[in-house]
Residue, then its C-alpha position, 0 to 999 in steps of 0.5 A: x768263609x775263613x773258617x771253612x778255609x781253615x778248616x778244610x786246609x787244616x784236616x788236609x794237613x797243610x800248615x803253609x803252602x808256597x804262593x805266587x803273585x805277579x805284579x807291576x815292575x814297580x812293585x815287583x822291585x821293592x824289598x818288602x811287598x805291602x799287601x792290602x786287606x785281601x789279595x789274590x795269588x795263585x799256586x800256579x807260577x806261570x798264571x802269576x807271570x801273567x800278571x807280570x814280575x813274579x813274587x813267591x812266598x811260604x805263606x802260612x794257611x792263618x793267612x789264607x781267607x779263601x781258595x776257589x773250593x770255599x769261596x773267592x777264588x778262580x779255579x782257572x787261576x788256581x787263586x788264593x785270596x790272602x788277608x793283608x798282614 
């Protein structure tokens, strides 16, 4: 699944690409966000506020497992599943 993501995001010329994550109020307040081993975001900033307070980040596509097109990921959400790093 990550290779296929890699791949697929690699002949599109993406190298990053701008990600957000809503979270609780605790979270959200610390300077450093600590990520597990897999976590999901989405390219929609208003499906992140859903979540609650919004986080963005540039995040590099190494760090991307998958999108809704190669495996884990809502379409709806327009999520990516990140590896924890």
């Amino acid at each position: 699944m990550y290779d296929n993501t890699q791949a697929l995001l690699k002949t599109k010329g993406i190298t990053e690409i701008v990600l957000h994550r809503g979270m609780g109020k605790h979270e959200a307040l610390q300077k450093e966000v600590l990520s597990n081993a897999m976590q999901s975001w989405s390219t929609s900033e208003s499906v992140a506020e859903g979540f609650g307070q919004v986080q963005s980040a540039v995040v590099p596509i190494t760090r991307v497992l998958s999108t809704p097109f190669t495996g884990f990921g809502c379409l709806k959400e327009e999520e990516f599943v990140l590896v924890g790093g």
